[in-house]
C-alpha positions as CSV (number, residue, x, y, z in Angstrom):
1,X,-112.9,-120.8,-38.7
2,X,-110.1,-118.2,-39.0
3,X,-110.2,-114.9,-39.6
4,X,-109.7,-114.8,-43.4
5,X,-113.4,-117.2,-43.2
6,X,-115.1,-114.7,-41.2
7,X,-113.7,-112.0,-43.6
8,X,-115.4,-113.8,-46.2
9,X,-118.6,-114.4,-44.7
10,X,-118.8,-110.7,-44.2
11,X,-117.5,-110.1,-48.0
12,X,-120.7,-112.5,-49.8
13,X,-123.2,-110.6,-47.5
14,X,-121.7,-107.1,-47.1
15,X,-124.9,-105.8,-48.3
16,X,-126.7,-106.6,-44.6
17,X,-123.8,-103.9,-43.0
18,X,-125.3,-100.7,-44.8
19,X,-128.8,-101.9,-44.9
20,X,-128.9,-102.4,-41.3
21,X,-126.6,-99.1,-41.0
22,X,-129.2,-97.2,-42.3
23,X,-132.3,-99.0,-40.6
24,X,-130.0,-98.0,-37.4
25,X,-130.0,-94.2,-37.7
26,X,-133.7,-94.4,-39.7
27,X,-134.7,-95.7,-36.2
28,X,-132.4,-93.3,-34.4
29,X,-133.9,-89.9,-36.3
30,X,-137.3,-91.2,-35.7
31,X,-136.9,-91.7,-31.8
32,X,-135.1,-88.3,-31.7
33,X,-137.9,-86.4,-33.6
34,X,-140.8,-88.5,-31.8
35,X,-139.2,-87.2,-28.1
36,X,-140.2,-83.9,-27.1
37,X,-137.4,-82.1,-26.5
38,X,-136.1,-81.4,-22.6
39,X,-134.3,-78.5,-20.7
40,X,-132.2,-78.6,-17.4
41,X,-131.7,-75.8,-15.2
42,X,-129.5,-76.2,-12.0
43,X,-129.0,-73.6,-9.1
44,X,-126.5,-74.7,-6.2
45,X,-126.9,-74.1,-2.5
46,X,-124.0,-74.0,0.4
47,X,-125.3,-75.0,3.9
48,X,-122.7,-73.5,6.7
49,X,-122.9,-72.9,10.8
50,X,-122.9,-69.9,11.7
51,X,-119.6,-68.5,12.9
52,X,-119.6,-67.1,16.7
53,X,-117.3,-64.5,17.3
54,X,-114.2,-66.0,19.1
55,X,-114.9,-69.0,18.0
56,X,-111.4,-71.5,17.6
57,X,-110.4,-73.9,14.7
58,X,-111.3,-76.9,16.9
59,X,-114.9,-75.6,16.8
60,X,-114.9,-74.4,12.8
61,X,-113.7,-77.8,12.2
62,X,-116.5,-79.3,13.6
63,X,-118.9,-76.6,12.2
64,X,-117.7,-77.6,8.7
65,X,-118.4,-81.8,9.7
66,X,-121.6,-81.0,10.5
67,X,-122.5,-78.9,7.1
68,X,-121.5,-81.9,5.0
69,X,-123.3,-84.3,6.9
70,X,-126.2,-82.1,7.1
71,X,-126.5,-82.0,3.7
72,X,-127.4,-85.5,2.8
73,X,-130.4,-85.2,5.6
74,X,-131.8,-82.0,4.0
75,X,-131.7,-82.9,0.1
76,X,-135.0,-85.1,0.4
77,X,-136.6,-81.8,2.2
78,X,-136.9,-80.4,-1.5
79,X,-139.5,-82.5,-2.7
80,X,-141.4,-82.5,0.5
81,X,-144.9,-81.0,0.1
82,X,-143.3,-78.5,2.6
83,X,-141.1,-76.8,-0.1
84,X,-143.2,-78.0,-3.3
85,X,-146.2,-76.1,-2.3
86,X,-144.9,-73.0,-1.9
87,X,-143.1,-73.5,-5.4
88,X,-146.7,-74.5,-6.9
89,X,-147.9,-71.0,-5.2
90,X,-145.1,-69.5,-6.2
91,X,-145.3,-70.0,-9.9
92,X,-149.3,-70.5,-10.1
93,X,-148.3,-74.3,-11.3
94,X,-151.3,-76.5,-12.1
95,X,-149.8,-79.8,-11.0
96,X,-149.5,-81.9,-7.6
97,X,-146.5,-82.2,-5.7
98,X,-145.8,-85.9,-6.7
99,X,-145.8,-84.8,-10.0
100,X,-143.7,-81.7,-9.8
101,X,-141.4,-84.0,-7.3
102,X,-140.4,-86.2,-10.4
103,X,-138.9,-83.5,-12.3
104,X,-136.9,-82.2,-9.3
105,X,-133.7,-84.4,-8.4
106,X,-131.7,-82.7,-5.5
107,X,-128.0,-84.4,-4.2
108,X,-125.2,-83.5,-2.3
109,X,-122.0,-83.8,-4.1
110,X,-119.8,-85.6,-1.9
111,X,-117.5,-84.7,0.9
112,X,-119.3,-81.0,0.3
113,X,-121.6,-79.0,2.0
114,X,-123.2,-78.2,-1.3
115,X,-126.7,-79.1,-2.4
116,X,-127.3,-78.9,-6.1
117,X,-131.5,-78.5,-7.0
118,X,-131.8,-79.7,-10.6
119,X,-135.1,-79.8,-12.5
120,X,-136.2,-81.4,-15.7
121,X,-138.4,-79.6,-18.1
122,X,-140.2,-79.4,-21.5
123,X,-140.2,-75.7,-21.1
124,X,-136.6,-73.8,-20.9
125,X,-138.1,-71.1,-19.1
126,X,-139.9,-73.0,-16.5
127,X,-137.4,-75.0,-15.9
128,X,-135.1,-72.4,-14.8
129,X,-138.1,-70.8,-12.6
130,X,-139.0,-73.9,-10.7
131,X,-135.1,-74.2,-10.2
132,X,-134.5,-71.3,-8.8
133,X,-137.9,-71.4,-6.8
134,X,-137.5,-74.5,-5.1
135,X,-133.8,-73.6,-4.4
136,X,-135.0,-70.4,-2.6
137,X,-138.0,-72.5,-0.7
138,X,-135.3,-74.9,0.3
139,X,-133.1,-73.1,2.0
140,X,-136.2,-70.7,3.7
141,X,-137.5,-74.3,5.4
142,X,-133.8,-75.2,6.2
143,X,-133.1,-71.9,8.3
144,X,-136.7,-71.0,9.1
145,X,-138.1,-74.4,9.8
146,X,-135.7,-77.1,10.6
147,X,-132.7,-75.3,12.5
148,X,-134.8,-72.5,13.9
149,X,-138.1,-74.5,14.9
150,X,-138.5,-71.5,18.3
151,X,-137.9,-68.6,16.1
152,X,-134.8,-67.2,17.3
153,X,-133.3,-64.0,15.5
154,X,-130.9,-66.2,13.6
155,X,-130.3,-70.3,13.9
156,X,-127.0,-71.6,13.6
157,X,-127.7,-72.6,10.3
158,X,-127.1,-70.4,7.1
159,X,-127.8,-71.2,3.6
160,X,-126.5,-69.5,0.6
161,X,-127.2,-69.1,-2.6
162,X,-123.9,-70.2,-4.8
163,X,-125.0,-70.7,-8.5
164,X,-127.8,-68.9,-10.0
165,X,-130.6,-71.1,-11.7
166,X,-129.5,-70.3,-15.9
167,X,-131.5,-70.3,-18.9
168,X,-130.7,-74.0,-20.5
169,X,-129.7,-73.0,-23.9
170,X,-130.1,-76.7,-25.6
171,X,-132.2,-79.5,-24.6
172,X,-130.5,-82.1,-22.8
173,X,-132.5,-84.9,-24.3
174,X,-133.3,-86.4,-26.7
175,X,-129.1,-86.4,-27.5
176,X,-128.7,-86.5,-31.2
177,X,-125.6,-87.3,-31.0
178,X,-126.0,-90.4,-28.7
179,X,-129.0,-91.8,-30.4
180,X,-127.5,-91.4,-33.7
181,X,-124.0,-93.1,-32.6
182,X,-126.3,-95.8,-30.9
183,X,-128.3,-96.2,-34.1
184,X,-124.7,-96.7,-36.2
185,X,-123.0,-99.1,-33.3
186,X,-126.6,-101.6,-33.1
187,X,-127.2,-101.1,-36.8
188,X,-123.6,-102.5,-37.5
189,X,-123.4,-105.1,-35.2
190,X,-126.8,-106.1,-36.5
191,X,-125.6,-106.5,-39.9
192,X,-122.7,-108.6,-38.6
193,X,-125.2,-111.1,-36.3
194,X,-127.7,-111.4,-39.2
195,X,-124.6,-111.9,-42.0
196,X,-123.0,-114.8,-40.0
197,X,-126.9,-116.5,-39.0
198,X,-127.4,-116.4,-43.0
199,X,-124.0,-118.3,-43.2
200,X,-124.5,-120.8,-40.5
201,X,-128.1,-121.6,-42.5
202,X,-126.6,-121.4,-45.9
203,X,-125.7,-124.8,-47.6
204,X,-124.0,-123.5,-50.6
205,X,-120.4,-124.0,-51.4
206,X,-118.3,-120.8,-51.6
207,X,-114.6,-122.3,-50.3
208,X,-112.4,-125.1,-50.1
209,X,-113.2,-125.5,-46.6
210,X,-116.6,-126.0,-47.9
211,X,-115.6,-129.0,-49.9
212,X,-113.9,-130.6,-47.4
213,X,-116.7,-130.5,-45.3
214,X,-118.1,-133.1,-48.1
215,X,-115.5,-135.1,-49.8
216,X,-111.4,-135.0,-49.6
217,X,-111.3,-135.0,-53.5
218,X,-108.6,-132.6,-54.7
219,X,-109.8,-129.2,-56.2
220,X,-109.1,-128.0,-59.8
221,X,-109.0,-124.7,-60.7
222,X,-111.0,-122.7,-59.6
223,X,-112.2,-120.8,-62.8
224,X,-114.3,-117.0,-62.4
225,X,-117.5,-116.5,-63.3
226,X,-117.9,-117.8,-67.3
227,X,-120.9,-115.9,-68.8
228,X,-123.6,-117.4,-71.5
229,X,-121.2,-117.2,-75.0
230,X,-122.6,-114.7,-77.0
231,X,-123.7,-115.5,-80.6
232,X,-120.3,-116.9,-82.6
233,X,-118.6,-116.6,-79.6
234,X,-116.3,-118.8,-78.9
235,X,-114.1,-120.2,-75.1
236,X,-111.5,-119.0,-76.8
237,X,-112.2,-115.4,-77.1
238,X,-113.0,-115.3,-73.3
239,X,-111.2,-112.9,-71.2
240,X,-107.3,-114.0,-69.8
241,X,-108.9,-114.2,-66.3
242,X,-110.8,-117.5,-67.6
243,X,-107.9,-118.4,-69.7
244,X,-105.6,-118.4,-66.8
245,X,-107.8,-120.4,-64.5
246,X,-108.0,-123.0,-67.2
247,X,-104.3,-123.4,-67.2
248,X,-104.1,-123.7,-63.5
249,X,-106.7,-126.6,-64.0
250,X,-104.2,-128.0,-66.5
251,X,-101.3,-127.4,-64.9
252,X,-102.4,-130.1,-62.2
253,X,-104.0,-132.5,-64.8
254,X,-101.0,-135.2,-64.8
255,X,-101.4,-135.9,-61.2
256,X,-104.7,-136.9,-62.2
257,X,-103.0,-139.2,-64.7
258,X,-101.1,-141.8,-62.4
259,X,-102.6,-145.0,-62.8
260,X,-104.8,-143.8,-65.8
261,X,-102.8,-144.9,-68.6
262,X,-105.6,-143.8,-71.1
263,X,-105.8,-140.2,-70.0
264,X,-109.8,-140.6,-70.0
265,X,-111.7,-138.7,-68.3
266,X,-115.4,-137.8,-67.3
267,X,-116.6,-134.2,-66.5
268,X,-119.3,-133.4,-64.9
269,X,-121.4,-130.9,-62.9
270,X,-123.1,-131.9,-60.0
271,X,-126.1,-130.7,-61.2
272,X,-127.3,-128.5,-63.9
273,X,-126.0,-124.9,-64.6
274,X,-122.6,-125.8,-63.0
275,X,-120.2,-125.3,-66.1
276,X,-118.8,-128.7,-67.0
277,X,-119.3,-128.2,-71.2
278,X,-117.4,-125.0,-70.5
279,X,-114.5,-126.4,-68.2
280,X,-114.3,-129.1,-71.0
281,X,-113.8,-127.1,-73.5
282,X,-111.4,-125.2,-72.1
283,X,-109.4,-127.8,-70.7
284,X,-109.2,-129.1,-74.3
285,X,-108.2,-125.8,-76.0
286,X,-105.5,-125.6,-73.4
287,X,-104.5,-129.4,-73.8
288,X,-104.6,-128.7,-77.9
289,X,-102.8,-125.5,-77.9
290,X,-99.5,-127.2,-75.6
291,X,-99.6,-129.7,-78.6
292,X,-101.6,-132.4,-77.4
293,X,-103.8,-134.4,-79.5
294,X,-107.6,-134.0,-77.9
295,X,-110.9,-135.7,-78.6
296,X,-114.1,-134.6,-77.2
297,X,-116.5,-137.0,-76.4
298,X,-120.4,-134.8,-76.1
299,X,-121.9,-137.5,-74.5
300,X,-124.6,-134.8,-73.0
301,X,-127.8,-134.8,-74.2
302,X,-129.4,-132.2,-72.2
303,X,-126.3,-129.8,-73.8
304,X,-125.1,-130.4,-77.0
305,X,-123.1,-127.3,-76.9
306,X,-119.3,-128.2,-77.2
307,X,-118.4,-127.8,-80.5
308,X,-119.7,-124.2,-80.9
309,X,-117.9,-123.7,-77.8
310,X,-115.1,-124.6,-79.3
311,X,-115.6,-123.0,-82.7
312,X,-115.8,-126.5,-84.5
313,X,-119.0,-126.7,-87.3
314,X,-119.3,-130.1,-87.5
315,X,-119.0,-132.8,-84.7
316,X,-118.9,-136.9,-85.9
317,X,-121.5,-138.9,-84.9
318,X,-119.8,-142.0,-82.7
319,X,-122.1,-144.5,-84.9
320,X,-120.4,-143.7,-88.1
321,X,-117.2,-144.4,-86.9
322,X,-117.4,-147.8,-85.7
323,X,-119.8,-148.8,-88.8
324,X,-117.4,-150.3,-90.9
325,X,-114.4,-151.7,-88.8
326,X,-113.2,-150.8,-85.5
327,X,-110.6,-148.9,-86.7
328,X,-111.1,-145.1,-87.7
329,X,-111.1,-143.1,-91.0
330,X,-108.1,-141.6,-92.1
331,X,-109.5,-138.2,-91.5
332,X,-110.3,-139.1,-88.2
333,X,-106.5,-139.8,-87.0
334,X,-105.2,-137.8,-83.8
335,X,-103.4,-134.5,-84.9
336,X,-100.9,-132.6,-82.3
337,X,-102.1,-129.3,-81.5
338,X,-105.8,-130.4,-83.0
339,X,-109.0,-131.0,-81.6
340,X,-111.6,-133.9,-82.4
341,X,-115.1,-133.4,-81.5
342,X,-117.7,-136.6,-81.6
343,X,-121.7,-136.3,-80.8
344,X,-122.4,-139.5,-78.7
345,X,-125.1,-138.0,-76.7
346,X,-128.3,-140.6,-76.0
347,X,-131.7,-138.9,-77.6
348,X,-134.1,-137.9,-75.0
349,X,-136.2,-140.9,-74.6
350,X,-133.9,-143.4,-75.7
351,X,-132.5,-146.3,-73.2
352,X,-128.7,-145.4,-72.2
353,X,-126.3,-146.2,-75.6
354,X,-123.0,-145.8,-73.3
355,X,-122.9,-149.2,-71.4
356,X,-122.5,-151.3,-74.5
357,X,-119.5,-153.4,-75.9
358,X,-119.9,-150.7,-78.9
359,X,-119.2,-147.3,-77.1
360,X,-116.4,-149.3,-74.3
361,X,-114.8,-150.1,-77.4
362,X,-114.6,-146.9,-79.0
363,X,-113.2,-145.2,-75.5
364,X,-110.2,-147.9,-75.9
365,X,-109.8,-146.8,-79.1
366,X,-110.0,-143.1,-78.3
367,X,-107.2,-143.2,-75.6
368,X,-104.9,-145.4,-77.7
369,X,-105.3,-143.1,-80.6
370,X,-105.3,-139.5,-78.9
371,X,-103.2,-138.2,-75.5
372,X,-106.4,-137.0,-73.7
373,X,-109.9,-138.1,-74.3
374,X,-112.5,-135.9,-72.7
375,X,-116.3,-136.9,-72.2
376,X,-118.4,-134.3,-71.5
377,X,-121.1,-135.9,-69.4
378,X,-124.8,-134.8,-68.7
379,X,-125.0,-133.2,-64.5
380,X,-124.7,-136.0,-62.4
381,X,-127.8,-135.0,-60.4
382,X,-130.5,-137.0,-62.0
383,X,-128.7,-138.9,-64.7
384,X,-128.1,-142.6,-65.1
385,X,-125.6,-141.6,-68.4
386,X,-123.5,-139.4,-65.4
387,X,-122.6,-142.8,-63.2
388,X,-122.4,-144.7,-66.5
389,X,-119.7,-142.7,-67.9
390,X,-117.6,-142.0,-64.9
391,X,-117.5,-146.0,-64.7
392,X,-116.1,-146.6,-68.0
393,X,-113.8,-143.3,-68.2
394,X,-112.0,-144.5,-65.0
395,X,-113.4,-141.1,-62.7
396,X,-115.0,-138.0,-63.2
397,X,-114.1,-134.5,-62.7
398,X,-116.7,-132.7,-61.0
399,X,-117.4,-129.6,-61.5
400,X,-119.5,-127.4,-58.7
401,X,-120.7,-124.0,-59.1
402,X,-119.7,-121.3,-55.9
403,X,-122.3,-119.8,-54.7
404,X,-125.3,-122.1,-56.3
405,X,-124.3,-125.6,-55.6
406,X,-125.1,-126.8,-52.4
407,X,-123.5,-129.3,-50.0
408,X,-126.4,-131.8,-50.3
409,X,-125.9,-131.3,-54.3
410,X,-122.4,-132.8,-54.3
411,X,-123.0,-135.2,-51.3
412,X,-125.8,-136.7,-53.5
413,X,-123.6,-136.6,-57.1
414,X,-120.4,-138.1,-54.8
415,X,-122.8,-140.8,-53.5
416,X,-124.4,-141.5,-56.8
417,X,-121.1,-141.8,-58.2
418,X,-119.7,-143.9,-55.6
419,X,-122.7,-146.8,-55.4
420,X,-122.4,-147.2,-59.0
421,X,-118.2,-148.0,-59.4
422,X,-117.9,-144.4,-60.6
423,X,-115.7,-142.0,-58.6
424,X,-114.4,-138.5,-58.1
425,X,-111.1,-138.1,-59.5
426,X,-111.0,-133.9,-58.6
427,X,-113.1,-131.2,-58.4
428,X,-113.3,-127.7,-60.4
429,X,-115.5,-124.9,-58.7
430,X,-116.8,-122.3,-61.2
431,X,-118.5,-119.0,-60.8
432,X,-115.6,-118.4,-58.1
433,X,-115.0,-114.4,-56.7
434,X,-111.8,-112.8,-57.6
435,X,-110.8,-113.1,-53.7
436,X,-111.9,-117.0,-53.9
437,X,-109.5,-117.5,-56.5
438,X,-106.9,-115.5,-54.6
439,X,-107.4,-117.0,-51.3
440,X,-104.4,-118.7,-49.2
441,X,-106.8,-122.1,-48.6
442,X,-107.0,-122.4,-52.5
443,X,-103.4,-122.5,-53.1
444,X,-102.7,-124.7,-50.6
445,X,-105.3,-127.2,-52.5
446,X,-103.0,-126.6,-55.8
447,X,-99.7,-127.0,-53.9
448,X,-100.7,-130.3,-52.2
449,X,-101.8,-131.3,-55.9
450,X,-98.4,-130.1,-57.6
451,X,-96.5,-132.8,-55.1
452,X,-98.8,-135.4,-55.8
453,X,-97.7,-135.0,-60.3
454,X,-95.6,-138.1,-61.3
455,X,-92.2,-137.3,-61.4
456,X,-90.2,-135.7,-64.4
457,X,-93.6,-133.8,-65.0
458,X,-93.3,-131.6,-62.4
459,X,-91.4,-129.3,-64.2
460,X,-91.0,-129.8,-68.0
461,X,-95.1,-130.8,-68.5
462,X,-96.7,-128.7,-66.3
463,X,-94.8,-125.8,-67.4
464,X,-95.3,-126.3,-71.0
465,X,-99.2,-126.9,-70.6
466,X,-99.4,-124.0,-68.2
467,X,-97.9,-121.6,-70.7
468,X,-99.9,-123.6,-73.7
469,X,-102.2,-120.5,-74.0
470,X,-100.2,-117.9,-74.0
471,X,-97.8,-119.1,-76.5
């Protein structure tokens, strides 16, 4: 995968990202409103030797070493039940010294001779009183106690009060800030995590890398979402979004053609819902309007929705055709720039029509009387008339729907296709995003298709059926 495919795993489930977002700093508030709130109140201590008068730098050098390394033997004094009781008395606390000893943390900054008492607090006020109280107990049992065990008039040891125990003026925890920031970063990169584990377990087909996972066939198209026609409506009011994906299909079309002399062809979806009536018929509106004569073949009986599609009232039944002769009626001859429409589709119920001597014999007729001949087959998935038709047409065009058609779906219509002397001659995803249709792996598809056109068509054809529509 490349970036562009992670981009558009991210893109189909960008939902996940603000859901989880929001979950994040839900969770966040919650932890910060469920915390009760708590104050820190620091006072600061210096431990020094005593000067003696006369005393040289030699020996106030050495004064100063030990201070610092005094330091780091005196900070676990402070919660000693030798200072902590006389804070308890002090203050009237009801607690123990164990427990009072967890909220007290005292450390020597290093290469100092500095010892800073800090205590922990639900209560500002007490905070800063059991602060300054063990600070002041602290340094009493350092002078009085540890460096003057006899009594003397003064030890050697003084300690001095440097920073004041303060009022805390906010509560140091719980950090709003933090939790919320927290919240946003896990909330985030658990929308990520869960959008990419719904990718790796989703089988449906968004992108040409998708396809080629499951067949090498060549890709038509694609075409944007088509919605349900509404009532008179017909492919050829749709918007010019649909109309220019059609022409892209088109515009590829002759490469299809090498070797099918007939210009017959099958279309398909791979199962139902997919759009193949609706990529049939506009496929033959733009064959029709670049002056090609078209037939329509509505060989699906599930569907029997091309010619309202294509704004034609009446569609001739195959049957009346071939009843007399096997050649047609005058008014069914091949027009440029017209489109023919015949109902062929087998009634629900009855045994397959299409592999008889009858119907072979009216495709041969079809492609030597018209330039394209397009059957518009039931969804492969399910139907014996699917396989039958892509048989006798020479190949089917398969058309998948993005986003709903999965990769078993087409691995089962390619197989069913394939065991039956049917074949894939291209696919045409519908239902395709604006960015699918814009995306660098599509046109590369299209551009390996363009080289693959017979030559002299290239140019001339393609041109004039890509412009067909617009002229």
């Amino acid at each position: 995968m490349d970036i562009s495919d992670y981009l558009s795993v991210l893109r189909r489930r960008w939902y996940l990202l603000p859901s989880l977002v929001a979950l994040g700093v839900l969770i966040a508030l919650a932890i910060s409103m469920m915390t009760p709130p708590k104050y820190t109140s620091e006072a600061q201590l210096l431990v020094r030797v005593q000067a003696v008068a006369g005393a040289t730098a030699s020996e106030l050098q050495v004064g100063a070493s030990f201070s610092r390394q005094s330091v780091i033997t005196y900070a676990p004094i402070a919660t000693s039940s030798l200072v902590l009781d006389r804070v308890i008395q002090d203050l009237s606390l009801t607690t123990t010294v164990s427990d009072l000893a967890a909220a007290v943390d005292v450390f020597a900054p290093p290469a100092t001779a500095l010892l800073t008492v800090r205590v922990s607090n639900e209560n500002a006020g007490l905070a800063q009183k059991i602060a300054a109280s063990t600070a002041k107990h602290l340094g009493d049992a350092i002078v009085d106690e540890l460096e003057n065990p006899l009594g003397a008039a003064a030890g050697p040891v003084l300690v001095e009060t440097v920073n004041e125990a303060s009022m805390p003026k906010a509560p140091v925890s719980p950090n709003l800030k933090l939790l919320l920031s927290l919240g946003l970063l896990f909330g985030l990169a658990g929308g990520v995590l869960m959008a990419f584990a719904r990718a790796a377990q989703d089988k449906r087909i968004y992108t040409a890398r998708d396809l080629k996972a499951v067949t090498l066939a060549p890709i038509l198209g694609p075409t944007p979402w088509v919605q349900e026609l509404a009532e008179g409506q017909t492919v050829d009011g749709l918007n010019k979004e649909v109309q220019d994906a059609a022409h892209s299909i088109l515009r590829m079309l002759p490469a299809l053609s090498q070797g099918n002399t007939s210009r017959t062809y099958a279309i398909a979806g791979s199962n139902f819902g997919a759009g193949g009536s609706t990529v049939t018929s506009l496929m033959a509106l733009g064959l029709a309007n670049s002056g090609s004569s078209v037939v329509v073949v509505d060989a699906d009986s599930e569907n029997t929705s091309i010619s309202k599609r294509l704004g034609i009232q009446d569609a001739t039944a195959w049957a009346d055709l071939l009843r007399d002769s096997a050649q047609f009626p005058p008014s069914f001859r091949a027009v440029k720039g017209e489109i023919r429409v015949i109902s062929a589709a087998t009634p629900v119920g009855v045994a397959s029509r299409f592999d008889t001597p009858p119907f072979r014999s009216l495709l041969k007729l079809l492609g030597d009387e018209f330039d394209y001949v397009l059957v518009d087959s039931p969804p492969v998935a399910g139907s014996v008339d699917a396989v039958i038709l892509s048989r006798l047409a020479g190949g089917t065009i398969l058309v998948i729907a993005s986003g709903s058609t999965t990769k078993d779906d087409l691995a089962v219509a390619a197989e069913a296709l394939n065991d039956f002397g049917g074949s894939i001659l291209a696919i045409v995803p519908t239902k395709v995003s604006r960015q699918g249709i814009k995306s660098r792996e599509y046109s590369a598809r299209f551009s390996a298709m363009r080289t693959m056109a017979a030559p002299g068509e290239n140019e001339s054809s393609l041109v004039t059926i890509a412009k067909g529509r617009s002229n």
